[in-house]
C-alpha positions as CSV (number, residue, x, y, z in Angstrom):
1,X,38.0,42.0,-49.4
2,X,41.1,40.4,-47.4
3,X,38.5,40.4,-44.3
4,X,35.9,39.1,-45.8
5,X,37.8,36.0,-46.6
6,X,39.3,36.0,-43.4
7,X,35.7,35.8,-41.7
8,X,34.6,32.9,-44.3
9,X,37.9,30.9,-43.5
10,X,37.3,31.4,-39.7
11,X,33.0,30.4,-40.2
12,X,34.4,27.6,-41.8
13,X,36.6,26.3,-39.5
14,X,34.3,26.8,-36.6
15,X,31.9,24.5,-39.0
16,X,34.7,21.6,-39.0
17,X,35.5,22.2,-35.2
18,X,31.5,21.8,-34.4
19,X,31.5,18.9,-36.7
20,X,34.4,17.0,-35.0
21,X,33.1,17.8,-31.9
22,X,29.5,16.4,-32.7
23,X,31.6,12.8,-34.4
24,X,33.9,12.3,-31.0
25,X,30.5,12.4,-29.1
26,X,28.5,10.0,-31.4
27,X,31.2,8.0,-31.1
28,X,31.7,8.1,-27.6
29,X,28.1,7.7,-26.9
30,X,28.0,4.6,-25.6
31,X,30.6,5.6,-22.6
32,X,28.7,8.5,-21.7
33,X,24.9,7.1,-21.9
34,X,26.4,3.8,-19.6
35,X,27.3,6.9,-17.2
36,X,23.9,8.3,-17.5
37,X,22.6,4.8,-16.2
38,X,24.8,3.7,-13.8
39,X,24.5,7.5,-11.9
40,X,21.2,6.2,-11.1
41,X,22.4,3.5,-9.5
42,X,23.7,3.6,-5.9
43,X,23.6,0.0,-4.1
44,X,25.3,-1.5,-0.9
45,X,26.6,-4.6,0.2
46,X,24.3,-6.8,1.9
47,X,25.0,-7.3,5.7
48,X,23.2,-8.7,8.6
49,X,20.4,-6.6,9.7
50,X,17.0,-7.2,11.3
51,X,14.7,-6.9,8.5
52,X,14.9,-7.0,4.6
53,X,11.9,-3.9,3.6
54,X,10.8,-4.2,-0.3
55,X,9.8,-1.1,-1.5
56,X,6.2,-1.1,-3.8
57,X,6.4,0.1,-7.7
58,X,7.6,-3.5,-9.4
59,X,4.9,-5.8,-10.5
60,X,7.0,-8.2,-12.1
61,X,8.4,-9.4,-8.6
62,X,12.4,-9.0,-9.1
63,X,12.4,-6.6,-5.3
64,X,10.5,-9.0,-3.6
65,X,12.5,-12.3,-5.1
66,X,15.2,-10.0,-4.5
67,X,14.4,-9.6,-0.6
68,X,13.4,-13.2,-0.4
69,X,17.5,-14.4,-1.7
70,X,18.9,-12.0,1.4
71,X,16.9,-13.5,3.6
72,X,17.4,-17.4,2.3
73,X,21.4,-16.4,2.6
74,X,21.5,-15.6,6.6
75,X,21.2,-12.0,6.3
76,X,17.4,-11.2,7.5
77,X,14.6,-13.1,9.3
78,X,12.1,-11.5,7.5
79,X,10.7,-9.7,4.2
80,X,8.5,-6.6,5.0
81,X,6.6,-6.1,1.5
82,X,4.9,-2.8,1.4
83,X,2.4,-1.3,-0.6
84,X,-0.6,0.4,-1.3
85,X,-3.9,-0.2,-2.7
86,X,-4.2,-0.5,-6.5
87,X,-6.0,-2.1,-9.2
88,X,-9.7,-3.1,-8.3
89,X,-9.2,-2.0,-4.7
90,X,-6.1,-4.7,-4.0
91,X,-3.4,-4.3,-1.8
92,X,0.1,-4.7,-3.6
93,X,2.0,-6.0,-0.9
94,X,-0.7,-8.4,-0.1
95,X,-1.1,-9.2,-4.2
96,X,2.9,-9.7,-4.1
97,X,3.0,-12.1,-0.8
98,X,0.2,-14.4,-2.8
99,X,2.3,-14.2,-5.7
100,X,5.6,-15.1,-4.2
101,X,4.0,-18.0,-2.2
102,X,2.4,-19.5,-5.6
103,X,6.2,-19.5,-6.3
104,X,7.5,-22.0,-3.5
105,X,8.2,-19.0,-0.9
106,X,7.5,-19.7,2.8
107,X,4.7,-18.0,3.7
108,X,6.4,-17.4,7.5
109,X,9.0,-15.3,6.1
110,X,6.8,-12.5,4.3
111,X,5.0,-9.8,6.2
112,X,2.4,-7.4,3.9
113,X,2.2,-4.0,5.2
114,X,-0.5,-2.1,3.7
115,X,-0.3,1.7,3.2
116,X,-1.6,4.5,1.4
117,X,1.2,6.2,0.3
118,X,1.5,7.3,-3.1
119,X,5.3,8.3,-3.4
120,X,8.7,7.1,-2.1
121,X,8.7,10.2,0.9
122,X,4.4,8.9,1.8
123,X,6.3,5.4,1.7
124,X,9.1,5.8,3.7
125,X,7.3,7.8,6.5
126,X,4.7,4.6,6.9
127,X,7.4,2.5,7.2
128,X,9.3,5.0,10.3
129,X,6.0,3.7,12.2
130,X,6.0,0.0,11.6
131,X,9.8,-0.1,11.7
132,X,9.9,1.4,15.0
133,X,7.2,-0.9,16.4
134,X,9.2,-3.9,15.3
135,X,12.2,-2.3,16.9
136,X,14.6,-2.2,14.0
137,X,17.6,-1.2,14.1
138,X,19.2,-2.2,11.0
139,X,17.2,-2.6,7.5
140,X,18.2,-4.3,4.0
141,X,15.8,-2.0,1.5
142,X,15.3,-3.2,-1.5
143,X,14.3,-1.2,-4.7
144,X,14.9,-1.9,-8.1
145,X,18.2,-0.7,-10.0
146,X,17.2,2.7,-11.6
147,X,15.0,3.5,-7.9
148,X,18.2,3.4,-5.5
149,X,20.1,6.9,-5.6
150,X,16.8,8.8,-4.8
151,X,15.6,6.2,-2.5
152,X,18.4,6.5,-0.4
153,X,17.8,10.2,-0.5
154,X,14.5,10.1,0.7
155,X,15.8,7.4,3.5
156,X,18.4,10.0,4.9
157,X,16.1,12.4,4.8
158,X,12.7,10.9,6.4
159,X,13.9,8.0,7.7
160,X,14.4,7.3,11.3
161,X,17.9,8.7,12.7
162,X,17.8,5.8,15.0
163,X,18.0,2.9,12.1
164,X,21.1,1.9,9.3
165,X,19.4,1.5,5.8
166,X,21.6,-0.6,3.2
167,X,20.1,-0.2,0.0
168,X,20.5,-3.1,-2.1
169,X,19.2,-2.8,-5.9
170,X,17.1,-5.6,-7.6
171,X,17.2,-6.0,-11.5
172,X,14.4,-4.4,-13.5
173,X,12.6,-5.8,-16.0
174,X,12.8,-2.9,-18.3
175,X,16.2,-0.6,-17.0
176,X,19.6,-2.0,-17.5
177,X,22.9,0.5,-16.9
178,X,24.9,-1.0,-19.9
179,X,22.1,-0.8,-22.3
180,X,19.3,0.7,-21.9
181,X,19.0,3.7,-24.4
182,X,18.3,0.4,-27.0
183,X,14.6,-0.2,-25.0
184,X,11.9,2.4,-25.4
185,X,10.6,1.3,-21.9
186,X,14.2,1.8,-20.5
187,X,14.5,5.3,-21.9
188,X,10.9,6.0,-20.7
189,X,12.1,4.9,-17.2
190,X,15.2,7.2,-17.0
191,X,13.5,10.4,-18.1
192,X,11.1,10.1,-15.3
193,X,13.3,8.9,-12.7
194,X,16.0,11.9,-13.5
195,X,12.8,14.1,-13.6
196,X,12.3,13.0,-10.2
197,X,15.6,13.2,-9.2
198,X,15.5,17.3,-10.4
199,X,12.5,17.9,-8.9
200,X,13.7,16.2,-5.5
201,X,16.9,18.3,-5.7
202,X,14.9,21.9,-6.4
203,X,13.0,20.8,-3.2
């Protein structure tokens, strides 16, 4: 009888431990999902370099507007806007040049580079060509917020050995680090990236 009580008072307190446990991590959430969204993000300091590259995947236009500041401030000639073909057979880098144009950007500064590539590995290794026929030797890449610790895994991994990439992160329309388990969209955006970033890591 004695240890049968004994095993109800220790089932018990297991119970409360579990139960604290769970209520000092709902209360903590919002510390550890800001972690979850800022581990996705790993951005540089701009610096000078020979070229600012804008990476495809952002219809809204915050990489290339992005690419277009670092340039205005001194620290690029040029914006390289990749991309390949999408909707109804159009280019998205050309579609994004047009766009930014219509917005008061200098045509002279932009430079579409169409591509096939389907994925940020196909991407990079179409830019190794055109990079190397420009003679680069030091790129700005741009990439939205949530994109920038994979793409700068994918850089050191396919990129050329002979250029320094300095990953600089846009804002997104959808993803914000401090926030952004309140947005469906948001949430949508970190389970796939993370996804990614497993499946890149089991590679």
């Amino acid at each position: 009888m004695v240890q049968v009580k004994e095993r109800r008072r220790l089932g018990w307190r297991k119970w409360v431990v579990a139960a604290a446990l769970v209520a000092v991590i709902w209360a903590g959430r919002g510390w550890w999902l800001r972690g979850i969204g800022d581990f996705l993000v790993e951005s540089d300091e701009p610096q000078r370099a020979d070229i600012v590259v804008v990476l495809a995947g952002d219809g809204y236009g915050h990489r290339l507007m992005k690419g277009v500041e670092l340039v205005r401030q001194g620290y690029a000639p040029l914006v390289l806007v990749d991309g390949p073909r999408g909707a109804y057979g159009y280019n998205e880098g050309e579609l994004a040049v047009g766009w930014a144009v219509k917005q008061g950007v200098p045509r002279e500064i932009l430079a579409p580079l169409p591509m096939r590539a389907r994925s940020t590995v196909r991407e990079v290794q179409a830019l190794n060509v055109e990079l190397e026929r420009r003679g680069v030797r030091k790129a700005l890449v741009v990439t939205s917020n949530f994109h920038t610790r994979r793409a700068r895994r994918v850089f050191n991994r396919f990129g050329l050995q002979s250029i320094q990439y300095t990953m600089i992160a846009a804002r997104d329309e959808d993803f914000d680090p401090a926030d952004w388990w309140q947005s469906r969209d948001a949430k949508k955006t970190v389970l796939m990236e993370y996804a990614k970033l497993i499946n890149w890591w089991l590679e």
